[in-house]
N, C-alpha and C positions, 0 to 999 in steps of 0.2 A: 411840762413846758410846751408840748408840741400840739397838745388841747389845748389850751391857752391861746396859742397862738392863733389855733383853726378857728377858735371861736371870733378872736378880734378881727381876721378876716372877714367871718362870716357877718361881723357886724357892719362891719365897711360896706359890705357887699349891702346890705340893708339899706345904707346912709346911700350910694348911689342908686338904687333902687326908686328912694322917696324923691331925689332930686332927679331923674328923671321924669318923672309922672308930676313934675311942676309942683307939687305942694308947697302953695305958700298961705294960705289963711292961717292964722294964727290959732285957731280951735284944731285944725285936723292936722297940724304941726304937732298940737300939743298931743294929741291924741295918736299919732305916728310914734314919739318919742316914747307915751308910756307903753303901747302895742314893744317897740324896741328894747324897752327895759325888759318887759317879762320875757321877749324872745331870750336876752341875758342872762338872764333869772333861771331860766329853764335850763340853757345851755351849763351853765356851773352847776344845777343840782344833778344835772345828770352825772358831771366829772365827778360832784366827790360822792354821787351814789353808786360810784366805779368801787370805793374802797369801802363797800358797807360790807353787811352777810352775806354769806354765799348760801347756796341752798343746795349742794351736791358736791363727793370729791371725787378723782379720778386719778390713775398713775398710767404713766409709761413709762418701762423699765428696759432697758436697753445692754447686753452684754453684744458687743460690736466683735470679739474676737474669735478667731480660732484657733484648732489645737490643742495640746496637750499642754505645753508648757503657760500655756494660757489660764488655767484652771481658775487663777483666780478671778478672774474678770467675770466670770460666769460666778462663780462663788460671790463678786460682790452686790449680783442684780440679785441672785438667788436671797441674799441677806437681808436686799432694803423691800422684796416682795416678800417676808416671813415678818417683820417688820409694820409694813402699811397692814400687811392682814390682822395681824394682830391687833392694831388700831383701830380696825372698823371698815376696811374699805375690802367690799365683797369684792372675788373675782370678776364677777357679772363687771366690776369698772376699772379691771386695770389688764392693760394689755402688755405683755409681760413677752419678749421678743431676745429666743438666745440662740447666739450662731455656732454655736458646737455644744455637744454634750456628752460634758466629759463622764458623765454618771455612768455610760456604758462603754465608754474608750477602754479595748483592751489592756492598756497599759495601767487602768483605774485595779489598784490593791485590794479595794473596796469596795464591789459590783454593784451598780445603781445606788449609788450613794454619790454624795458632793457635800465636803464641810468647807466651816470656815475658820476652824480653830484647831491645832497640833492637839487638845484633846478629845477632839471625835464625839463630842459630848449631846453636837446637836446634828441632826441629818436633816440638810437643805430640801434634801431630793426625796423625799416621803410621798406620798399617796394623796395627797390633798394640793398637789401641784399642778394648775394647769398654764400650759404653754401655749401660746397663742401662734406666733409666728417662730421657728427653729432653723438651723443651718442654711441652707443656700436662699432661704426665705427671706432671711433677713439683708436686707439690703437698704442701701440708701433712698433707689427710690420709692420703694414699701415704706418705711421710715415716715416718709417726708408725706406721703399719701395718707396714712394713719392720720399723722397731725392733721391733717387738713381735707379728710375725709372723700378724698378724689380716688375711692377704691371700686372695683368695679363691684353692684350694688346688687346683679344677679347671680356672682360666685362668692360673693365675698359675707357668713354668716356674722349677722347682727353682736356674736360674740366677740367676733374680731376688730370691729369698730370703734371707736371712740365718739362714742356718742354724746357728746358733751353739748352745752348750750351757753347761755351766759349769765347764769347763775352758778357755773363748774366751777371749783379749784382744783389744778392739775398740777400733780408733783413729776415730773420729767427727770429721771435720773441715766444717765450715761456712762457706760466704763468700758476701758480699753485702751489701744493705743493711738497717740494723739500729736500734733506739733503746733506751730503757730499756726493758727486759723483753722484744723481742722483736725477729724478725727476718721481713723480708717476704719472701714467696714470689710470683714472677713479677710484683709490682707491685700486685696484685690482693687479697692474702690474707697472714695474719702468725702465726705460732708463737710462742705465749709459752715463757717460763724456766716457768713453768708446767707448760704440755704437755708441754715434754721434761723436767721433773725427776719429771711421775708416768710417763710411757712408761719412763724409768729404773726406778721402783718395780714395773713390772711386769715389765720382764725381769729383776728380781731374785729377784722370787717365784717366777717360771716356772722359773728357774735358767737364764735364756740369757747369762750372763756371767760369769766370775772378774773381771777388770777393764775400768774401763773408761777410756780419754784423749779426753776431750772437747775440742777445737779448735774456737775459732771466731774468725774475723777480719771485725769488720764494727766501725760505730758502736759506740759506748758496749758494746763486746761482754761486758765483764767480770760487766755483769747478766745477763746470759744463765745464769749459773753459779749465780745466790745463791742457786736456790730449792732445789737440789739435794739430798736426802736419804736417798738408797742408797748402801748401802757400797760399798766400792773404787773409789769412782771420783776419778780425777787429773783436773782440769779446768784449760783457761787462755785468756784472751782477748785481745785487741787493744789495749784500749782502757779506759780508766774512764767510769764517767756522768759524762754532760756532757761526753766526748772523743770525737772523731772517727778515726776509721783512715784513714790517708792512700794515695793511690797512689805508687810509687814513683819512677817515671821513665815516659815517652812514648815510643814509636817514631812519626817525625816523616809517616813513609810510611804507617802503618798510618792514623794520625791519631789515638787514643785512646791513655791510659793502659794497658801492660801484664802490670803486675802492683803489686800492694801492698806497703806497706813488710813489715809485718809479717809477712806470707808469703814473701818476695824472703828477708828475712832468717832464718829457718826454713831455708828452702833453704839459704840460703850455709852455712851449719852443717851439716844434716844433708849437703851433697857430701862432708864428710869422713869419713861414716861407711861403715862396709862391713860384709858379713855379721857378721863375727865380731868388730867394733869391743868395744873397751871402755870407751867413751863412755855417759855415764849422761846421765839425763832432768835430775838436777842441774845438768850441765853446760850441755845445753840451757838450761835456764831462766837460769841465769849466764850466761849469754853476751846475753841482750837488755838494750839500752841505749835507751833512750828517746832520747836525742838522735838515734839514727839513725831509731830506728821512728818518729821524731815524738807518740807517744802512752806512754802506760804498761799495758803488759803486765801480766796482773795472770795468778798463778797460786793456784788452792784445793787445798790438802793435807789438811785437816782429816778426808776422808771416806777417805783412802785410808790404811792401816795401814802403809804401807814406809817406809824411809829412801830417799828420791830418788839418794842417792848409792850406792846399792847396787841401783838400778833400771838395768838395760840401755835405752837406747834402741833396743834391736832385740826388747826386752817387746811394743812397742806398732807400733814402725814395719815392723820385719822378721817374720821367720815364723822363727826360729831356737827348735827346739824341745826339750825337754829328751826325752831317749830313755831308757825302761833295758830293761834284756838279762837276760830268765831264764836266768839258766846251767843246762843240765840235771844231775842229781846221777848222777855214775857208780857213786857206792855203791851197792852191793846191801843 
């Protein structure tokens, strides 16, 4: 709507433009009008060439907490970065940001390791893990700079960037602790719905995005999303104001909780998916039940222009890219 609206502005602004400069002949009237028309014309092909292919994907992956008893939180970025890899989306594009790590915490039973299930069956923390930003690194306004690429550009290695364009799709996942409108970073410091719905408005200006999936699993996460006002973006949280996100299960040995419902169940879904699935982001979103996640999942559609059920889950989670092929012309 908010395209929409810029555009019929931008038309008005035209319509005073012409009546300014006196045009009154009836030929260069006419000929203003259809010049006005293809300005229109152009203006709407761009908007709904907003919701076409993308040609790149990207993640950021965010465990915001510290501590011990935190494990899961770190367990649950650790899962949807095992996850997006497996999908297709090299490290080279996903900047992957954890504020403790419990793999080496003396009190870890289980030295350089991190699961996320009471049967120990998968090791998060393996050898093929790279961490981009870790402990006191990670911060709000590191965070906020990533998004919007305002890092200093002679310390700061092209690894660590978000180099994205606007042909990107970027999956944005978050977890930790949270309340209305915001979410805390290492215990210490907190990002509002705020902060990230204007860092949205500027990598829209910039053009560093076609879409974006905002994930966040914490408290009351579903505010985290209201403030939001740049196009394409699909957003969804954990949780309503005034609900909590629960942990979902303990391992008895580790001694903490690890991992959340409502990430535990993300996963148990996305397992069925595979490069070339034909599972859409509808189906995802059909498939959460509040009696299992113990909270209500709440999804915003309003900003993004698709039909959900014609959206691929491997738009946002995989790196499955649309190609095409100049044939060369053998005519002479």
């Amino acid at each position: 709507m908010n395209d929409l609206l810029r555009i019929l502005l931008l038309a008005f602004a035209a319509c005073l433009v012409l009546v300014s400069k006196g045009v009154k002949a009836h030929e260069e009237t006419a000929l203003d009008n259809e010049t006005l028309q293809r300005f229109l014309s152009d203006q709407l092909d761009a908007r709904e060439g907003a919701t076409g292919k993308h040609a790149n994907n990207w993640a950021v992956l965010v465990s915001t907490s510290r501590f011990w008893f935190n494990y899961r939180h770190l367990a649950n970025a650790l899962s949807m970065y095992r996850t997006v890899k497996r999908l297709g989306i090299p490290d080279s594009q996903i900047i992957l940001m954890l504020a403790d790590d419990v793999a080496c915490n003396p009190r870890n039973a289980f030295p350089g390791t991190v699961y996320n299930n009471a049967d120990r069956a998968l090791d998060l923390y393996s050898n093929n893990i790279e961490v981009d930003y870790r402990g006191y690194e990670v911060t709000v306004d590191t965070f906020l700079r990533v998004l919007t690429d305002k890092v200093d550009r002679t310390t700061t290695p092209r690894s660590k960037r978000l180099l994205t364009d606007e042909n990107s799709n970027i999956f944005i996942y978050l977890t930790g602790h949270g309340g209305n409108e915001f979410l805390k970073f290492q215990d210490a410091e907190e990002v509002s719905a705020f902060d990230i719905a204007d860092a949205f408005a500027q990598m829209w200006e910039t053009k560093r995005y076609h879409g974006i999936l905002f994930m966040i699993d914490t408290c009351q996460a579903n505010t985290m999303y209201s403030k939001f006002y740049s196009p394409n973006i699909l957003a969804v949280g954990s949780s309503e104001l005034d609900e909590s996100s629960y942990s979902h299960h303990a391992d008895s040995d580790v001694g903490v909780a690890v991992i959340d419902r409502f990430t535990y169940y993300n996963l148990e879904f996305l397992e069925k998916v595979e490069k070339g699935s034909e599972l859409t982001m509808k189906d995802l979103f059909d498939s959460y039940d509040p009696v299992k996640i113990h909270s209500h999942a709440g999804v915003r559609t309003d900003l993004y222009n698709r039909n959900l059920s014609e959206v691929p889950i491997t738009d946002f989670f995989g790196n499955v890219q649309a190609v095409e092929i100049d044939e060369d012309d053998d005519e002479e």
